[in-house]
N, C-alpha and C positions, 0 to 999 in steps of 0.2 A: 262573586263566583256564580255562573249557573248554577240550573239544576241539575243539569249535567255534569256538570264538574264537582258539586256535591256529592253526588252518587258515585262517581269513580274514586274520590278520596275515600268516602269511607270503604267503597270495595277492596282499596289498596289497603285499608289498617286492616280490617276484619280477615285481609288474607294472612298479614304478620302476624295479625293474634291469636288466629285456629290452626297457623302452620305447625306449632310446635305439638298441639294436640293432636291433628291427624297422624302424627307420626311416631305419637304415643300411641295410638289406639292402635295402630295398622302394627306395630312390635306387638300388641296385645294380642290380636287376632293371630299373629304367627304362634303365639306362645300357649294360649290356653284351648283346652279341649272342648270345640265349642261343638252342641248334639248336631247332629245332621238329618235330613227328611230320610233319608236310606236307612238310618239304624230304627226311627220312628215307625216307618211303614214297609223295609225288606221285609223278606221273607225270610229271614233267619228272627227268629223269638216272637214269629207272629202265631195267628190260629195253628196248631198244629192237632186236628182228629187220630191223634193215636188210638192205632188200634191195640189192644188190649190183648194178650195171647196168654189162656189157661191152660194146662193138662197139654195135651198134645197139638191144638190149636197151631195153624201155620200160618191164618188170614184170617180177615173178615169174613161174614158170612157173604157178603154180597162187595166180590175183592175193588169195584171200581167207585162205588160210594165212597170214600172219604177223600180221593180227591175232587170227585165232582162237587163233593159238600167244598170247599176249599174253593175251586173254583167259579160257584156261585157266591159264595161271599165277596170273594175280589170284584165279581165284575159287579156286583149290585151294591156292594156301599166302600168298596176301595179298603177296604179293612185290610191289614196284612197276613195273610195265611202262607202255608205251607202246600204248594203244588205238590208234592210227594211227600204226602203224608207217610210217618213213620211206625215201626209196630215197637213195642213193649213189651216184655211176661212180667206179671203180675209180681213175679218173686227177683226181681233185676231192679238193684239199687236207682238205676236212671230214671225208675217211676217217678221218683219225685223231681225230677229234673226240670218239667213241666203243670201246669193244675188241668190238665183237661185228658181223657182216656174215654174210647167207645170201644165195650163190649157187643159185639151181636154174635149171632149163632141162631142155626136152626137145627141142631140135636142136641141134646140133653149132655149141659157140659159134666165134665168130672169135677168129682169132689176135691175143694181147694187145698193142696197142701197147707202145713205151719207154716210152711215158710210163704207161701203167697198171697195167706191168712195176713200174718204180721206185716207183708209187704202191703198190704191193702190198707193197712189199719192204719199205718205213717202216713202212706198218700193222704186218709182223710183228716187226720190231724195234724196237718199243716193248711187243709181247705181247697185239697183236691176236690175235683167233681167228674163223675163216670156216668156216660148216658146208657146206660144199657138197653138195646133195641132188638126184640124179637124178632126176628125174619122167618119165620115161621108159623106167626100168628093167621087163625082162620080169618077168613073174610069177613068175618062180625067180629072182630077182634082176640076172638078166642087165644089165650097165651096155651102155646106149644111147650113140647118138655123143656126147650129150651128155656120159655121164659119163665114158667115155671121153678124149672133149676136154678137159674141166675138167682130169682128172688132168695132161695133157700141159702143159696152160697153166700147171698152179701149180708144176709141176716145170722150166719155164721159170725162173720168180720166186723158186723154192727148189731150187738145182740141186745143193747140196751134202745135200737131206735125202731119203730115201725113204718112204712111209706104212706103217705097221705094222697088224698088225690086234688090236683091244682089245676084252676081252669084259667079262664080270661081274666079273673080280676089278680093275677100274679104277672110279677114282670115276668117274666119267661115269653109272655103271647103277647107282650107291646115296646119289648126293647128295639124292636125296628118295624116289623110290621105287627100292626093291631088285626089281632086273628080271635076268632069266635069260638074256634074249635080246634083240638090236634085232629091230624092227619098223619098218613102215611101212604103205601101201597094198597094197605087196605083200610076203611073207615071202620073202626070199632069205635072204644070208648072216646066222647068228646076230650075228656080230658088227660092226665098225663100222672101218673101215679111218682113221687119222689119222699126221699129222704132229706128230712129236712132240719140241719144241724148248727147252731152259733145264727138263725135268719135267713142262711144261705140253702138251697137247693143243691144237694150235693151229689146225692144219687138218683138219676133222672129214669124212670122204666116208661118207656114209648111201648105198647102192645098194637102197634100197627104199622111196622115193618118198614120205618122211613127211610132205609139202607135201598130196598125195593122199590122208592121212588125214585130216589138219587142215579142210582146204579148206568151209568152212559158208557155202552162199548165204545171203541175202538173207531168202528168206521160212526158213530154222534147218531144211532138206534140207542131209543129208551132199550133197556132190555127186561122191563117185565112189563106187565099191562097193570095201572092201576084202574081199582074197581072201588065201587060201582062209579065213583065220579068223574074218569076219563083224567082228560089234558089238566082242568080245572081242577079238583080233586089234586093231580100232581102239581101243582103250581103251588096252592095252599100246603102242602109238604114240604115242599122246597124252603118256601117262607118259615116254616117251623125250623128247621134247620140251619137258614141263617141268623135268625130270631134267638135258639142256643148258641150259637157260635158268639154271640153279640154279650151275650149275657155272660161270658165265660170271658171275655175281651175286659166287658166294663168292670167286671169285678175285683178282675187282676189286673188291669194295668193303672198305672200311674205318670202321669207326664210324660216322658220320656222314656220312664226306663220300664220297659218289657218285663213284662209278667213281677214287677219288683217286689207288692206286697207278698207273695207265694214264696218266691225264689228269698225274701227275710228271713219268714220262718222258717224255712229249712236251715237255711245258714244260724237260726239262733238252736234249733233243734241237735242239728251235729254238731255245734261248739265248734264251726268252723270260722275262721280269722277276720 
């Protein structure tokens, strides 16, 4: 026989002997619940910057920053986010529905109820994390009543922990871009003052108004001027903000399944099924 005709016999068995397998695998494919790229990288259970609503609070301080943080994540590392991002009150069982919530303000928030108190305090123990960001910090960083306040409110809710302050040698400034310094709208302290609880970064205070870098109208005008360092200056903000959103990503997700380790512990917490 050729070698031709070799080749063709065995092509003719190895088609009898894999037909009965492909026909198993192909019923298998029909039957089991195989993950898909849509539920890995949609945008239902990806970054979502909730915004965080205290006291009478209706928005953010600076209302077009948490989608533009959203949509700089997507276009610069493909990460899945929420284009409309959604709000939250502090005292509404859905906080914990997610690990990530941005507080900003630039007036001196009111004091937390019990009930927003106790709501704050489940979100952290399950390994919620809250970036609270002054938008009303001076141009040397100076914290406003606002950020001021914040601090006093979450040291209410977390009365056994104090903030430290974390520069470039914490992941925070190298889970995607390797950055030197924080930034924001304005350049005050290089570094980032947090609460830092079980390893994890949990409560993050930016005193340099990175909502004010973010912040893109309607017709794609920045709408504040950042100082003193212009374009550059805002770019390195941007980076800080993808940089958190990265770090809020790796911490909570797992394989496949969206935000899984967070969304455990709540389910082992409520004695849910």
């Amino acid at each position: 026989m050729t070698d031709l005709g070799h080749r063709r016999s065995f092509g003719a068995r190895a088609s009898r002997t894999l037909a009965p397998l492909v026909a198993v695998l192909a019923a298998l494919a029909l039957l089991l619940p195989w993950p898909t790229v849509a539920r890995a990288f949609g945008e239902a259970g990806g970054f979502d910057p909730r915004v965080l609503l205290t006291g009478s609070q209706t928005t953010a301080a600076r209302p077009s920053a948490p989608a533009r943080w959203s949509w700089e994540l997507v276009q610069r590392t493909s990460a899945p986010a929420h284009l409309r991002p959604s709000t939250v009150r502090a005292d509404d069982p859905s906080l914990t529905s997610a690990p990530f919530a941005y507080w900003s303000g630039d007036t001196a928030p009111s004091p937390l109820t019990a009930t927003e108190i106790a709501g704050l305090r489940r979100y952290f123990a399950l390994g919620g994390v809250l970036v609270v960001d002054d938008a009303a910090a001076g141009e040397a960083g100076e914290p406003s009543a606002f950020g001021k306040g914040a601090r006093h409110e979450i040291a209410r809710v977390l009365p056994d922990t104090s903030p430290i302050a974390i520069g470039p040698e914490h992941v925070i400034f190298r889970t995607f871009y390797l950055l030197r310094r924080a930034e924001g709208r304005v350049e005050g302290a290089s570094t980032v003052d947090a609460i830092v609880r079980g390893g994890n970064a949990q409560v993050v205070f930016t005193g340099d108004d990175l909502g004010g870098a973010l912040a893109r109208g309607a017709t794609g005008d920045w709408e504040f001027p950042v100082v003193p360092g212009g374009d550059a200056q805002r770019e390195r903000a941007i980076r800080l903000a993808v940089n958190l959103a990265m770090y809020i990503l790796c911490s909570n997700y797992k394989d496949d399944q969206v935000h899984a380790p967070f969304l455990m512990r709540r389910r082992a917490a409520s004695g849910e099924p």
